[in-house]
N, C-alpha and C positions, 0 to 999 in steps of 0.2 A: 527613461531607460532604467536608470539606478539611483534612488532619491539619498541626499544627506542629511544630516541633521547632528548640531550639537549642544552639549549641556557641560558646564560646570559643576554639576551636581547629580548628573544621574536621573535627577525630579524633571527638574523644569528644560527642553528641548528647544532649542531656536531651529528652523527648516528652512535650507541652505538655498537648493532646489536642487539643480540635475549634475550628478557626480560623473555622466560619460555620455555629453553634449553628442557625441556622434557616433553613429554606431558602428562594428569592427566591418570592415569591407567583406566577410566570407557571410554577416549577420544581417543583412540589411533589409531582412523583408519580414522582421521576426519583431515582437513586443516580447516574447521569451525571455527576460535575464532575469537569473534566479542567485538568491544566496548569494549574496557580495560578501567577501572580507579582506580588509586591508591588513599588510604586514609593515613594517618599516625596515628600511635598513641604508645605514651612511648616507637620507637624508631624502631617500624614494622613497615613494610608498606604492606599495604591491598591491593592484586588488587584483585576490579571485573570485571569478564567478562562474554563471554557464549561463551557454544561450543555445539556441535552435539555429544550427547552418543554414543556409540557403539552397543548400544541397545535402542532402542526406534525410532520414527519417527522427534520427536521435538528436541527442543533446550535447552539445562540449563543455569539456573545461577551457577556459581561456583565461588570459593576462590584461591587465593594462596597465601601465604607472603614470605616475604624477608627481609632483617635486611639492607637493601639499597634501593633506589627508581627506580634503574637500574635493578636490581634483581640481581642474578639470584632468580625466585620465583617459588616454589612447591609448587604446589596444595595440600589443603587439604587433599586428597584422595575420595573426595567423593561429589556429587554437593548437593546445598544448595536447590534448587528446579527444574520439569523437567517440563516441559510440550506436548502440542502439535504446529504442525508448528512452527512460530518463536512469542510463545508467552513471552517467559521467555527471553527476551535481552536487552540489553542495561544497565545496573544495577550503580546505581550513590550512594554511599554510604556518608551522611551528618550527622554531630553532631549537636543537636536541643540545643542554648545556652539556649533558655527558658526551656527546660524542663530534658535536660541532655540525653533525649533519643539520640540510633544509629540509623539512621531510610537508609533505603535502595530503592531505588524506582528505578522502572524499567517497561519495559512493550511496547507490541509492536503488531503486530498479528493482526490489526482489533478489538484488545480488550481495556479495559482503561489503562491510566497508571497508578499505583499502586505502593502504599509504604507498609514497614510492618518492624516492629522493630527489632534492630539484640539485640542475645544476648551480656553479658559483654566479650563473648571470640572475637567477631566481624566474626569470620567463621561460624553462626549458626543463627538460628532464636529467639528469646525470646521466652520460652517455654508458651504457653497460647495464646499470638499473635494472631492476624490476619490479612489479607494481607487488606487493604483498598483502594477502586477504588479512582480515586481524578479528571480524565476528561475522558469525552466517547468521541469516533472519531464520527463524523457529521454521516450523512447517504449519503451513493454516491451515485454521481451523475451528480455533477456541477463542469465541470474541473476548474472554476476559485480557489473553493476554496480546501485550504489547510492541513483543519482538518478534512480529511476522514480515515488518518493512524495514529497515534501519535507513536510518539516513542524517543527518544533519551532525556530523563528528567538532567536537569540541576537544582540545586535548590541554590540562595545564600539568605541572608539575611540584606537588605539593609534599613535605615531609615527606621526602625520597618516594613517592608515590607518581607515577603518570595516572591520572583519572581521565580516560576518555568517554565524555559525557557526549551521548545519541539520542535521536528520539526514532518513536517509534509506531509504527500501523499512518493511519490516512489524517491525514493534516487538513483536508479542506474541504469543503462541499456538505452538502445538508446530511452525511452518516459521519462528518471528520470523528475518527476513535484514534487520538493521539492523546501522547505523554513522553517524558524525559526518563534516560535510565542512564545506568554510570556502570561501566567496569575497571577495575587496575592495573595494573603490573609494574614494576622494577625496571623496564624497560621501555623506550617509548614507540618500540615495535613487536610489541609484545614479547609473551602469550599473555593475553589478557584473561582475569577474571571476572567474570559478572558481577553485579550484586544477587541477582538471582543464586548464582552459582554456588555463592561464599554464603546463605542464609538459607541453601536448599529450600528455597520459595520459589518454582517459575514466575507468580504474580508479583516479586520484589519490582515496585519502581521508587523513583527518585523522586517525580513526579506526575500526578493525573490531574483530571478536573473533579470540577464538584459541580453546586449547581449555580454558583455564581459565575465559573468561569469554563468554557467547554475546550478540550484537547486543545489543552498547554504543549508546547514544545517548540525543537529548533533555537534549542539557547545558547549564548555565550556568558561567560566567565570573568568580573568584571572588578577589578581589586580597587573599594576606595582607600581614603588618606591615611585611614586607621590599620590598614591590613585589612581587611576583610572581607571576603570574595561575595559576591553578588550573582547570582543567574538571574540575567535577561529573556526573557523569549518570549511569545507571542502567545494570545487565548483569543477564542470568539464570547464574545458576550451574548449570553443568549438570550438578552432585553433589547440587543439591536441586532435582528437576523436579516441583516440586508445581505442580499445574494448579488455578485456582480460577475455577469458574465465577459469572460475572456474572450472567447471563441462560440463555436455553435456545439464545438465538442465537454468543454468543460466551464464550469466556473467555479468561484473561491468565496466563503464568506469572508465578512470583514475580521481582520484581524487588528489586537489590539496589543502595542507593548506593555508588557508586565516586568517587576523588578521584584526579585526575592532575596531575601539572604541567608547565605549557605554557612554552617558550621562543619566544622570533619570529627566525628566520633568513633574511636575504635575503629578508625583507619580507613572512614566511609563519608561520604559529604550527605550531609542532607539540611534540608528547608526548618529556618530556626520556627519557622511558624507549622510546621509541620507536611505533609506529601502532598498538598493540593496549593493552589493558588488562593492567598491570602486576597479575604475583601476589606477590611476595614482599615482604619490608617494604623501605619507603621514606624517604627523611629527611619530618618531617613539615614541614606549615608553619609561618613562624613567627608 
């Protein structure tokens, strides 16, 4: 259902095996779980993800915890919201130090991506809430660029900076045109700026591929010992194009984790190796 795996080091990966041994009673006919992330708090730990109901067409967000970061994690029992197609995925759950709020943001579909406050229990909504758009995807059209789908929200908080890192266009399958982009703001519900915006570039991204590594994205934000932030995320290699199909409707090439390391310059993150995914060896982190 939802695999773990951990490192000491960020390099080398031990693989744990299955982080949510059973699947949530409303999910149970579904291999659908997408985009896990764990939060901690006084000693639980939070994942969100989404799955395919057993009822309905779309996708939810949902809960599990665990009294470990391995799990094993039980659902809730019940999803946090449903929608249609794959609007509700991705879900990145962040504690606002300014303001104390849980704030939750997710979102994917063609639609914006969207934040909205979790209640004090952290598997619910704040009662009164509401969900808040924060970037619309472009209008398609123009294969160069990369914000015609948004999805995959990373949010950290850096030199009074919120940088919420998304990726962007088709992630999977034998045309995936994906890459990582980043916009800011002062606040961690916006209004956000682009990079695009602030460099009057629409083709500004963070990150693309090349031809070692094909659409990179869907990253997290990974601080090792030294301070120094890191982006994780995933590339197809395109010297192993094995196709694996899901269903009879779609399938996903393989995907491969990648580690980079991010600098912030003139008040913008980017790849000390430069906007694509590094092939040779690197210093690692400490």
């Amino acid at each position: 259902n939802l695999q773990v795996a951990r490192s000491r080091n960020l390099v080398e990966w031990e693989y744990l095996g299955e982080g949510l041994p059973d699947k949530p009673r409303w999910a149970q006919g579904t291999q659908k779980f997408w985009a896990p992330h764990v939060s901690e708090h006084d000693g639980t730990y939070y994942l969100y993800y989404s799955a395919k109901p057993d009822t309905g067409a779309g996708l939810c967000l949902a809960v599990a915890t665990a009294t470990s970061p391995a799990g094993p994690f039980v659902d809730v029992g019940a999803p946090l919201q449903c929608g249609t197609g794959f609007l509700e995925i991705d879900p990145m759950a962040f504690d606002d130090p300014a303001t104390g709020k849980r704030l939750l943001y997710w979102g994917s579909g063609f639609g914006p991506l969207r934040v909205r406050e979790l209640a004090e229990d952290r598997v619910s909504f704040q009662p009164g809430s509401q969900e808040q758009p924060l970037l619309y995807p472009a209008g398609a059209g123009d294969p160069r660029r990369y914000d015609q789908l948004l999805e995959g929200s990373w949010v950290v908080l850096r030199h009074g900076w919120y940088y919420l890192f998304y990726s962007g266009n088709n992630c999977c399958g034998p045309d995936a045109h994906y890459g990582v982009l980043v916009a800011r703001s002062r606040s961690a519900t916006g209004l956000f700026e682009t990079l695009a915006e602030a460099t009057d570039n629409p083709y500004a991204m963070l990150l693309e591929g090349n031809q070692h590594w094909r659409a990179p994205g869907h990253n997290c934000v990974v601080t090792d010992a030294a301070g120094h932030d890191w982006l994780a995320y995933h590339a197809i290699d395109p010297q192993q194009p094995t196709f694996d199909a899901i269903d009879d409707e779609q399938g996903y090439s393989r995907r491969v984790l990648l580690l980079d390391r991010l600098e912030y310059v003139n008040g913008w993150p980017r790849l000390v190796t430069g906007g694509t995914p590094s092939w040779q060896e690197q210093p690692a982190p400490q």
